[in-house]
N, C-alpha and C positions, 0 to 999 in steps of 0.2 A: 712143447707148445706153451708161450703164455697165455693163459687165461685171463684178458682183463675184466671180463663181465664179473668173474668168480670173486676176483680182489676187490671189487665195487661193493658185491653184494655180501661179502663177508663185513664189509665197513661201514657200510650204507648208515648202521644204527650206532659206531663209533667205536674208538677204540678202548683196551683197557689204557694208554697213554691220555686219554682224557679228549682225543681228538679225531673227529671223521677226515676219514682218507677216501680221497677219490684217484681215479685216472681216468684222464679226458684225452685219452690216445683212443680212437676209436679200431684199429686193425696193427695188427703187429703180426709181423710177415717172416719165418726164418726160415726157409727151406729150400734147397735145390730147385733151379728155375724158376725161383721167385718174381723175376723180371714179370716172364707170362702174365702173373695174376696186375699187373699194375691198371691197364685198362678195365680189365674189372672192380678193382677199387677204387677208381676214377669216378668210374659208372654208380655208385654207392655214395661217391662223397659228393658230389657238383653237379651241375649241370651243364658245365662252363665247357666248352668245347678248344677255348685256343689254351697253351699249354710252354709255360715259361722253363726251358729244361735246362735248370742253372748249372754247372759244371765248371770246373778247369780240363786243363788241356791232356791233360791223364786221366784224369776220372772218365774224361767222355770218350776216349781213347777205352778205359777197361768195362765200361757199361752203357756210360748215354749216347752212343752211336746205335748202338743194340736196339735202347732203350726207347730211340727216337726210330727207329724205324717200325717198332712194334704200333708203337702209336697212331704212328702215319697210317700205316695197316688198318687200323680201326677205325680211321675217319676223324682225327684229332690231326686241328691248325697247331703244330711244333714251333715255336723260336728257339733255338738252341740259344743262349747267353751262354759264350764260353773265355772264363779270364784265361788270360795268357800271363806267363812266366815263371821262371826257375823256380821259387818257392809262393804260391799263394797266400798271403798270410790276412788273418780278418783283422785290417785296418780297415782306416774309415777311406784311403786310396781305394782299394779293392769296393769298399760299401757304395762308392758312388760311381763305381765302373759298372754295379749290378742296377742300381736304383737309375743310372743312364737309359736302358733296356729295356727295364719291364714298365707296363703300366696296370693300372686297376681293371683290364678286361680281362682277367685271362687268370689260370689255376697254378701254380707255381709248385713245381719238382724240384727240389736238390738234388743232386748227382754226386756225392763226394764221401767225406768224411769228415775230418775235423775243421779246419777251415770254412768249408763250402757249408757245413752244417749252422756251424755259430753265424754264419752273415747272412743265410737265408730266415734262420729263427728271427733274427733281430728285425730285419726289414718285414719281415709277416707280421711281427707284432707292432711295430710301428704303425703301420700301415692296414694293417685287419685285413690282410693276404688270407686266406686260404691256404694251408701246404700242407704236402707229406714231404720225407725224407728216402731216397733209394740209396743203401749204405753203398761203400766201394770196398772198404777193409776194416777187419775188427780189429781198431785201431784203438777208439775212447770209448765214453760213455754217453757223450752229448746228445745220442740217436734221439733217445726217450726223454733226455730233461725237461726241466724246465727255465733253464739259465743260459746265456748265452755268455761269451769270455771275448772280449774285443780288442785289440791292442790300440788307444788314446794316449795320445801324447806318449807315447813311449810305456806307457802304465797299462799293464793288463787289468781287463774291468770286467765286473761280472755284472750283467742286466737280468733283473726273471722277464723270462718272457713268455709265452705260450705255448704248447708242445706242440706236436704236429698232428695231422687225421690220421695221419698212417705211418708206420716204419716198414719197410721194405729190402729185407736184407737176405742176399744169394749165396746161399754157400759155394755156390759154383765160382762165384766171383770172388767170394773172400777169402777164401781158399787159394785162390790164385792172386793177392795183395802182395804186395811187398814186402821182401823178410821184415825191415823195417818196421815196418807198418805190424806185422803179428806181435812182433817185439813190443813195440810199444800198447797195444792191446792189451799183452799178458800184463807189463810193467802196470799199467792204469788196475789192471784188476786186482792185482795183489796187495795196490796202494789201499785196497778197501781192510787190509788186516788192521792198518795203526791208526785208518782214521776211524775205525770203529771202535778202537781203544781210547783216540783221544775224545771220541765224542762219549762215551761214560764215563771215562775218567772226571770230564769235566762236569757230567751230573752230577757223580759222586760229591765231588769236592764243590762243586757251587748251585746246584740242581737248575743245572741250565737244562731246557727241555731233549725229553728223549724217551724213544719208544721202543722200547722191547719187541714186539712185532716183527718193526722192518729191523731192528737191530739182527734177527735170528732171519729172517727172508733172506739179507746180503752175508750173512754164516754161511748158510746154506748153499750158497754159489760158489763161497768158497772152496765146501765141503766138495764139491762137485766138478770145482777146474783141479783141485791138485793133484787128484791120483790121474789125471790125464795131461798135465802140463810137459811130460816130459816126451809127448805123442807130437805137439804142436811144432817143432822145427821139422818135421818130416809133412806138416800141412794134412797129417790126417783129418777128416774131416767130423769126425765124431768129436774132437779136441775144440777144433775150431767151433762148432757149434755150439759145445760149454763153455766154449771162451766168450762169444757172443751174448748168448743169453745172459749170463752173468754180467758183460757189458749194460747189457739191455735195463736187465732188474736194477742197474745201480742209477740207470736213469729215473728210473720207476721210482726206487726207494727217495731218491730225492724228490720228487713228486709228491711223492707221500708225507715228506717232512715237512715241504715247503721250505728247501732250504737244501744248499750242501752238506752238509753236517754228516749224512753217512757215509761220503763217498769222499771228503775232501777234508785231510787233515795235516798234520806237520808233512809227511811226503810231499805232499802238492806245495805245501809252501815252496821246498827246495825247487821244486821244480817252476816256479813263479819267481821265484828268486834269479834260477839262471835264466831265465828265457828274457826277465829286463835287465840285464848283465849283457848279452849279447846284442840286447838291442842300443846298449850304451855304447859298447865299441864296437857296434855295427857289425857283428858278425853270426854268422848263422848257429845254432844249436840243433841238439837233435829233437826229435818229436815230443811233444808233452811225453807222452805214453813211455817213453825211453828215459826221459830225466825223472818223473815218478818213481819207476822200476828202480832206478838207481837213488833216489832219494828212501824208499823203501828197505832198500837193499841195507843202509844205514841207519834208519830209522825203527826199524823190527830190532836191530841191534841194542838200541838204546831201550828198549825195550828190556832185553833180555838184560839187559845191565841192571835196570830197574826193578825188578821183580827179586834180585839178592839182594838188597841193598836194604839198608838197616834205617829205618828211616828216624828213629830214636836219635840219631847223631849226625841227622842235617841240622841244620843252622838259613831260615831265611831273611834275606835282607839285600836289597841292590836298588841303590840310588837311583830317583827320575834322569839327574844329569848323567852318570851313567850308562843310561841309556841313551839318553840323547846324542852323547860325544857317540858312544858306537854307534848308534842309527846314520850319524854323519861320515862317519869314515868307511862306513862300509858301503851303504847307498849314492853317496856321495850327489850330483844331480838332480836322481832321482827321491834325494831324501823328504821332500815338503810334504809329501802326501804319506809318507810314513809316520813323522813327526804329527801330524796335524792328528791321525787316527790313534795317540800315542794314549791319551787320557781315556780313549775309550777301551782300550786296550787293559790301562790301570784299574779301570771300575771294575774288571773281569776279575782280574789277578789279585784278590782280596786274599792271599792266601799266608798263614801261620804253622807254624810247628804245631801247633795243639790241634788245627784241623787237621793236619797230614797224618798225624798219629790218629787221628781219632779214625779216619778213612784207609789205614794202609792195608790192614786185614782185607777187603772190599777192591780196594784196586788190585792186591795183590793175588786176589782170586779172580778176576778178571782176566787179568795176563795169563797165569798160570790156565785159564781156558783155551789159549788162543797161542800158548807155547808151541803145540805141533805146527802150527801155522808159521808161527816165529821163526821156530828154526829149521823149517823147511824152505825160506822163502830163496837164502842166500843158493840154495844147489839150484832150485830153477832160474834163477837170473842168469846162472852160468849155464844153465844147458840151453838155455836158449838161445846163448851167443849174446845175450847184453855188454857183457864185461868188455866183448873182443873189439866191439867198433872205434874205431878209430877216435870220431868224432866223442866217443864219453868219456876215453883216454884223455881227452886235451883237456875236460873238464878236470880231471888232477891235475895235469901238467901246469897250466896255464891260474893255478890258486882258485878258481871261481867255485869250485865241488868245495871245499874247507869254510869259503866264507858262508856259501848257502848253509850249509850246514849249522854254522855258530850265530847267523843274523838272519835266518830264514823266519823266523818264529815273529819276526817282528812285521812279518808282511800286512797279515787278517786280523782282526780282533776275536780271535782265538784260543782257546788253552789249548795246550800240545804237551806232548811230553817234553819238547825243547825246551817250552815255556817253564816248565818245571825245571826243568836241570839247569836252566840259567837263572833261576830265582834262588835254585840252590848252591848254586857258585860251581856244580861240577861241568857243565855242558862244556867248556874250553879243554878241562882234561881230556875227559869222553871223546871230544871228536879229535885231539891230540891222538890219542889210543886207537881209535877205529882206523884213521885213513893211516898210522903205522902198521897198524894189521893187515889192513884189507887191501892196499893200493896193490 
């Protein structure tokens, strides 16, 4: 059970990070037949009696059919809003198929998961909606954030926005998600090993802010999926549940930072990288949660390359223009918004040999904490059947897995470990070396 009173009142008077932490999630819901309690959390949150039950054509299909009849049952006016087609994805098409539907009288439910979540967040903070969220599959972390991810203009965008009164998640139901869909779950949770590396790292080396607290809160989940990860393609449900909650807490932990930073680091670029790659040549990708998994799957790698590595006999130095010509040839399109964030990027990357030595002891005890995790990560991508689908194959076949990998870093104004090995001139070998190993 999460405790949110407990996490309030532990922070209430601040942290040793120098900063009060709240969470204005009021009920967080994980347990078999959690649907049942929705009316009763209704009855706690509103008073609002008509009831916006937003969904796609699956989701309402695996809950808000359920979901709407229980309501109805209790004396709640239902509108189902339900998009229709082959992949939902949270454009601004989709935002204003939703924002058609509903209006300001009434209490607004999601019914989904990662799509259905990011468009109802956005439109309730626009708007000063009211809402919970009712999960479908432990699929991301979005449930509990604070940030919503939208695709504009072809550019994936992150907005903060407001969490929601309640999370509402069935294990009955997400147990029953699509392999897919667990797959990518696991994928997003295990992405939290190297963005929690890249976010000290980058204290270390530039003391960009960061809290030991949640840093050890989202350890901790780690601690807690991995001896059960190899449970979760058979949908055991005790698996599932540490899968989730750990979802859950990385929504939280961003919460707490105010900011992605624990949850979202070089991994997620890769995975940001393919997803507007596909959108460039119009073809479909697989689930964030599934390109993470697999951006992890190589980026835990670099990791471990970096933890031997003699830093005494790097050499840093790489030209603006440099950058510039790759940010072009790789982005190609999409490069304006890469370029234009490029200087902000460089105020970041203030980095020297004499810092790097001065910090390697520090980073390299870092890693070496977070080595069982490291090198554990590649056996469950493969037991879980990541490797096998088809669709993350073409991401080799097809060169877009190679390029995210060597121009992913240049998405966020970020330090990453990427960001390192291409200031040090190895990242081209490196990933030369990885995808001849690993393909």
């Amino acid at each position: 059970m999460i405790k949110i009173d407990e996490i309030n009142e532990k922070y209430s008077k601040g942290c040793e990070c120098g900063r009060k932490h709240r969470i204005d999630i009021k009920e967080i819901v994980i347990e078999k037949k959690a649907l049942d309690r929705v009316p009763e959390l209704l009855n706690s949150l509103t008073q609002r009696k008509k009831i916006y039950l937003i969904a796609d054509t699956n989701t309402y299909r695996a809950a808000g059919e359920h979901l709407y009849n229980i309501l109805e049952k209790e004396g709640y006016l239902v509108k189902p809003v339900i998009l229709e087609g082959k992949q939902v994805k949270p454009d601004t098409d989709y935002l204003y198929k939703i924002l058609d539907q509903v209006a300001n009288d009434g209490y607004l439910v999601a019914c989904g998961s990662g799509s259905i979540n990011d468009m109802v967040k956005y439109l309730a903070f626009k708007f000063n909606h009211p809402y919970m969220i009712v999960g479908t599959a432990p699929s991301m972390d979005g449930y509990s954030s604070v940030v919503s991810v939208l695709t504009v203009q072809g550019y994936k965008t992150t907005y903060e926005v407001k969490p929601p009164e309640a999370v509402v998640l069935d294990l009955d139901i997400l147990s029953s998600a699509p392999r897919e869909m667990i797959q990518a779950g696991v994928g997003d949770l295990l992405g939290k090993v190297t963005s929690l590396l890249d976010w000290k790292m980058s204290h270390l080396l530039f003391g960009e802010y960061f809290c030991e607290e949640i840093f050890s809160l989202m350890e901790a989940q780690l601690a807690e999926l991995f001896p059960l990860a190899g449970k979760l393609k058979n949908r055991d449900q005790q698996s599932i549940k540490a899968l989730t909650e750990g979802l859950v807490y990385s929504g939280l932990a961003m919460q707490m930072a105010g900011n992605s930073r624990p949850a979202s680091g070089s991994e997620h670029h890769v995975s940001h990288f393919l997803e507007m790659t596909g959108l460039l040549h119009q073809k479909r990708v697989p689930l964030h949660g599934n390109q993470v998994g697999l951006g992890v799957y190589y980026t835990s790698r670099l990791y471990l390359g970096l933890r031997e590595l003699e830093f005494k006999d790097l050499e840093i130095g790489k030209s603006k223009e440099d950058r510039i010509q790759r940010i072009k040839r790789a982005y190609g399109d999409y490069s304006k918004p890469i370029l234009e964030n490029l200087d902000n990027r460089l105020k970041i990357e203030k980095l020297s040999k004499e810092l790097l030595i001065e910090k390697v002891e520090s980073i390299k005890k870092s890693i070496a904490e977070f080595s069982h995790y490291l090198e554990d990560i590649g056996q469950i991508v493969e037991d879980v059947g990541l490797l096998e689908r088809e669709d993350i194959r073409e991401l080799y076949s097809n060169g877009w897995l190679e390029k995210a990998l060597r121009y992913s870093f240049e998405y966020r104004p970020r330090f990453t470990v990427a960001t390192l090995l291409y200031l040090t001139g190895l990242l081209d070998d490196w990933v030369d070396d990885l995808l001849f190993e690993y393909v």
